[in-house]
MIROPA-532680 format. One record per residue (C-alpha): x, y, z; residue in one letter. Coordinates in steps of 0.1 Angstrom, whole numbers, padded with zeros to 4 digits, always signed. Example, Ala and Ser with C-alpha at 12.3 -4.5 7.8 and 13.67 -1.06 7.14 Angstrom:
BEGIN
+0123-0045+0078A+0137-0011+0071S
//
This chain:
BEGIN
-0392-0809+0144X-0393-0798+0181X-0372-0808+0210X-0388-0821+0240X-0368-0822+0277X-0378-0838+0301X-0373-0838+0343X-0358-0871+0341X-0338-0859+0310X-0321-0833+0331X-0311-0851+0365X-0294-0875+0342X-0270-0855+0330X-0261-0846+0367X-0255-0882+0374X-0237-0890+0339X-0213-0862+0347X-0209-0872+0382X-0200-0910+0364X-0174-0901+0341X-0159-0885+0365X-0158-0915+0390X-0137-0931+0369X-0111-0907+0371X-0079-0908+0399X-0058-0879+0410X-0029-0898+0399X-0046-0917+0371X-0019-0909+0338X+0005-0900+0365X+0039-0924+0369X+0036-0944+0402X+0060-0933+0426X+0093-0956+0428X+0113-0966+0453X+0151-0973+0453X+0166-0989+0485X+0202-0976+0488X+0213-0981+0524X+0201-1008+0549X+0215-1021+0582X+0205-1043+0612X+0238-1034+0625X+0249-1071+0623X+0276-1058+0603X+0294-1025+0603X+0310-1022+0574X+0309-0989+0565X+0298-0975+0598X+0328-0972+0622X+0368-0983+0622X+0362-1000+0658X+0333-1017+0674X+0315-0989+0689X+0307-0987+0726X+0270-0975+0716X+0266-1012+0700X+0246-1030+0721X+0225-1065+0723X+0202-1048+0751X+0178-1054+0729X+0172-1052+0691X+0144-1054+0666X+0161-1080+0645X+0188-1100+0645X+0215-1098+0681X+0230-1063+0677X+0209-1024+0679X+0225-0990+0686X+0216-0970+0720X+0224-0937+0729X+0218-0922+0767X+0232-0895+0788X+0264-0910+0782X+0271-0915+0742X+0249-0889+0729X+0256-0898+0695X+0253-0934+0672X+0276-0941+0645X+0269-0922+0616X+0266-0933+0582X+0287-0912+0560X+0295-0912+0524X+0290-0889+0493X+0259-0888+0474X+0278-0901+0443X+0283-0936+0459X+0247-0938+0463X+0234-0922+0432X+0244-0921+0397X+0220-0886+0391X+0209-0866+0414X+0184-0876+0436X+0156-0853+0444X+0137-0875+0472X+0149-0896+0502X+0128-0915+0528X+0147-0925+0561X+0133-0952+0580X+0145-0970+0611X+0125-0992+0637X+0132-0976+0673X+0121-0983+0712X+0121-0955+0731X+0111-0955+0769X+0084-0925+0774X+0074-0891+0754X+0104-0873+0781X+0137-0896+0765X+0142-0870+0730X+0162-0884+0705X+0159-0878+0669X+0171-0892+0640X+0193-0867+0618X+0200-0868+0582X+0223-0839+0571X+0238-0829+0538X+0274-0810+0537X+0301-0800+0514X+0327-0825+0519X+0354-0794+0523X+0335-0783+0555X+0315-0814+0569X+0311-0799+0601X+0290-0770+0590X+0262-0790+0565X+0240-0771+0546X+0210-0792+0551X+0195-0810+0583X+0166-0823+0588X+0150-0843+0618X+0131-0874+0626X+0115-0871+0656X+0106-0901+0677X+0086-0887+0708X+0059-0873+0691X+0034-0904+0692X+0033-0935+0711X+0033-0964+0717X+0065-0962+0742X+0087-0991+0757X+0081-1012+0726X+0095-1013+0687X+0082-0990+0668X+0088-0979+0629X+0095-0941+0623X+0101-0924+0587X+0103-0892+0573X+0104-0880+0537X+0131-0855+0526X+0129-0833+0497X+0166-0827+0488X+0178-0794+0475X+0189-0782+0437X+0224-0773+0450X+0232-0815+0458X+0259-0830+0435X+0278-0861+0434X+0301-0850+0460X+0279-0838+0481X+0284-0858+0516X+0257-0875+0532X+0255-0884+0569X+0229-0898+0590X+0231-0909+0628X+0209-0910+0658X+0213-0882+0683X+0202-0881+0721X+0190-0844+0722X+0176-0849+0761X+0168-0889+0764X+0175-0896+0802X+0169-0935+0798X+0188-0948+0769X+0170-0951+0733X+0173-0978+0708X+0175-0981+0669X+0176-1003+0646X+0168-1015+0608X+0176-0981+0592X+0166-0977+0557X+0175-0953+0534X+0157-0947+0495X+0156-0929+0469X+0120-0918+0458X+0116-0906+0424X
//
């Protein structure tokens, strides 16, 4: 008994490969990627954030609600959310996005977001810092969302403290924030 290919024979198994494999996703038997909300203010209320109202509180304008932080060549620095990683988290997170909705006047008025990571015996020295940088696209002089993914590092623990504020780094016309948003991604 003999064997007979053909042409068509052959250029189907081309396109039955190329099929098969259609079907198949990068991520396809992977988890989906979760997300875990664990910080999230409109800075209508400030527990947490500061003892006193602070003068870098304004109702200039906002993205929701009345209230919004500014900083300018004056107040340099927002209020800074601080706490220890272990009120956040029960484990030890590997991934954080940090989110805000900001309005910032033109690509010259710097100001960054900064999320830092520190032993709580020497908070002024953290081991970790990373940026969100809000000039680097448009639009300008309206609302705009910014976020930035963190990979945290191995050495984190439950004590580890946390602290994230907005910082004018060379803004000459004052820059606003609100909505920040803190999660976990795992």
């Amino acid at each position: 008994m003999t064997t007979t290919t053909t042409k068509s024979g052959l250029l189907a198994l081309p396109l039955l490969l190329l099929l098969t494999m259609a079907g198949c996703h990068p991520r396809d038997g992977r988890a989906e990627t979760k997300q875990r909300e664990l910080m999230h203010t409109s800075f209508e209320e400030l527990v947490g954030w500061a003892p006193e109202i602070p003068p870098t509180l304004t109702t200039e304008k906002a993205h929701s609600g009345k209230f919004a932080v500014r900083v300018d060549s004056r107040y340099q620095y927002s209020p800074s959310f601080r706490t220890q990683l272990g009120q956040l988290c029960s484990h030890r997170p590997r991934r954080f996005t940090l989110s805000a909705w900001v309005w910032v006047p033109s690509f010259k008025d710097d100001a960054v977001f900064v999320l830092s990571l520190a032993n709580p015996a020497d908070p002024d020295h953290p081991f970790y810092s990373k940026n969100v940088y809000l000039t680097t696209s448009g639009p300008f002089q309206e609302w705009k969302q910014v976020s930035r993914d963190f990979d945290l590092p191995e050495t984190i623990n439950s004590q580890t403290l946390l602290t994230i504020y907005l910082w004018n780094s060379s803004a000459g016309d004052p820059v606003y924030a609100d909505d920040w948003q803190l999660t976990e991604l795992w």
